[in-house]
N, C-alpha and C positions, 0 to 999 in steps of 0.2 A: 318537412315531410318529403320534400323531395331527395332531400340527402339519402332519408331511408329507406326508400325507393329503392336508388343508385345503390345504395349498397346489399339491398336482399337482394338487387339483380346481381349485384357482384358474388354475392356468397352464396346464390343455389346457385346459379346458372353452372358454374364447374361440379357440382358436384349432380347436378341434373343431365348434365355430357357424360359424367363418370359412370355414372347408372346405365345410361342410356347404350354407349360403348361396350357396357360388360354385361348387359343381356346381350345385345346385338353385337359378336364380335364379329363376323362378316362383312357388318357393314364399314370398317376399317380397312381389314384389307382382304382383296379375294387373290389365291396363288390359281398361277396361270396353270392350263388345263396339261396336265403331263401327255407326253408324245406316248405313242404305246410301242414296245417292242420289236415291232417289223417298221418302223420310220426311223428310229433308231438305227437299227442295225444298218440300214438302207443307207442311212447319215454316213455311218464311221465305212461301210464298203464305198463307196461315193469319193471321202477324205483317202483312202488306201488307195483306188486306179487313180488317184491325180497327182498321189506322189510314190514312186515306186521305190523310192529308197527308204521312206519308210514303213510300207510293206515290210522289206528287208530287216530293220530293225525289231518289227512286231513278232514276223515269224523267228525269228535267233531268239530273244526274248520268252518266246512261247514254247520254243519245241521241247524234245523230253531230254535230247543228249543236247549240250551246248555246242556251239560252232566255233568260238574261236581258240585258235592255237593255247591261248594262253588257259586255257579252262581245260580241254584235251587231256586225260591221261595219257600216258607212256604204256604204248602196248608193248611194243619191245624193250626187255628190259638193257640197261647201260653196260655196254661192252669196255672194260679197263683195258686202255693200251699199254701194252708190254713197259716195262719200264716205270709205269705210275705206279703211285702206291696201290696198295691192295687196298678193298672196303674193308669195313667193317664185320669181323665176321663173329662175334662172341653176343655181343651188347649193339643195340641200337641206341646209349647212351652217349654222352658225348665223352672222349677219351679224356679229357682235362677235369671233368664232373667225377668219373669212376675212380683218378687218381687220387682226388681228394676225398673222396671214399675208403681207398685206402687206407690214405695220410690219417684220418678219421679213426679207421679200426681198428691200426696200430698205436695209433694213443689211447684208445679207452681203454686197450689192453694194459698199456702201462699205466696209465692214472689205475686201475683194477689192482695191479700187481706189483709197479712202485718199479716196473724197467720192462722197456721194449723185448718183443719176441726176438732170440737167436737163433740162428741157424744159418742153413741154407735154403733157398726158396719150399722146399719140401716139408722142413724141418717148423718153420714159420706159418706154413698152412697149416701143420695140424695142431700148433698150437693155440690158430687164433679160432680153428674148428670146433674146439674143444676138448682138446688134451692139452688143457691148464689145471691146476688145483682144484678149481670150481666148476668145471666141464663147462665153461661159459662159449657159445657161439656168437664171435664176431664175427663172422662174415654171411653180409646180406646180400644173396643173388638179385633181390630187383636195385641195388643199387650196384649193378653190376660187376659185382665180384663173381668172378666163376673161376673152378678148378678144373684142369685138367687131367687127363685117363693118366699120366704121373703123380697124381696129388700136388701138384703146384698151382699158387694163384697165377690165372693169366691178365695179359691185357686186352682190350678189349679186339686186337686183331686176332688173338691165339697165342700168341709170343709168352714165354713165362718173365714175370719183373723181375730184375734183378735189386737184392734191398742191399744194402751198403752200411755196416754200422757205423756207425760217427763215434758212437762211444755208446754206455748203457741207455741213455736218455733220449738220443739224437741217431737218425735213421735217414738216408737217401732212399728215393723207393725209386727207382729208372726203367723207364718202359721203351720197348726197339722203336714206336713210333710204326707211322705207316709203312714203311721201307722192311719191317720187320728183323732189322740186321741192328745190334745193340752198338754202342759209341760213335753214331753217325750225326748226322744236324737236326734231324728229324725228330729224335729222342724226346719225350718227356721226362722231366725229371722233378719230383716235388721232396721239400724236406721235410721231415716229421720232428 
């Protein structure tokens, strides 16, 4: 008798805790009383006058324009000294990306038509414009192909390319490069 005792105390007893716990959750645990808004604030101004540096960090951190140099825009814009090369002045693309754009637009023309555009840079632009058979336009201005008030493709400083035929198939496409003067160091030069 006493075994079964010991044991219906064993097997209500938790499950008489469990009940008891899950009407009465309170009595597990009580969350401490929250501070209210003015003891707070009181807190963190308190934690700011004892250390002034990070103040410092709070307010950069917080204001509407950032502080340090490296976040700053360029209010005045970059003056090129004589002698460097020019920027950019056709395409904000990058000059090595627009040649392969090129290289690109002269082969779909020949994969289209079975041989590379002839001519001379003039003569090449309005080919790939479309005064082909098919009036097809290979040349994409957001991939920064642009022509100039000549009808030539330029590079992306304003310079017009110079294309170089290798033979029917095969194509030099050579751009003056920053310095804008053609057969110097600076050159690009991609084959097609």
């Amino acid at each position: 008798m006493k075994t079964r005792v010991i044991a219906a105390v064993i097997f209500i007893l938790p499950f008489g805790l469990f009940f008891y716990f899950w009407l009465h959750p309170g009595a597990v645990r009580t969350s401490p009383p929250q501070p209210d808004k003015a003891s707070q604030d009181a807190t963190v101004a308190k934690a700011l006058a004892s250390a002034p540096q990070v103040a410092a960090v709070v307010a950069t951190n917080f204001s509407a324009a950032p502080q340090s140099p490296y976040f700053t825009p360029a209010l005045v814009p970059a003056v090129t000294p004589a002698g460097n090369p020019t920027p950019l002045q056709v395409t904000n693309i990058e000059p090595k990306i627009v040649l392969e754009n090129m290289r690109r637009a002269i082969h779909d023309f020949g994969s289209k038509f079975g041989g590379n555009p002839v001519g001379i840079n003039s003569e090449i632009t309005a080919q790939l414009s479309g005064d082909n058979p098919k009036h097809i336009n290979f040349i994409n201005p957001d991939a920064g192909m642009r022509i100039n008030a000549n009808g030539e493709l330029v590079d992306p400083w304003g310079t017009p390319y110079f294309f170089h035929q290798l033979s029917g198939t095969d194509m030099e496409i050579h751009s003056a490069g920053p310095d804008r003067v053609m057969w110097t160091a600076d050159d690009l030069v991609i084959s097609q």
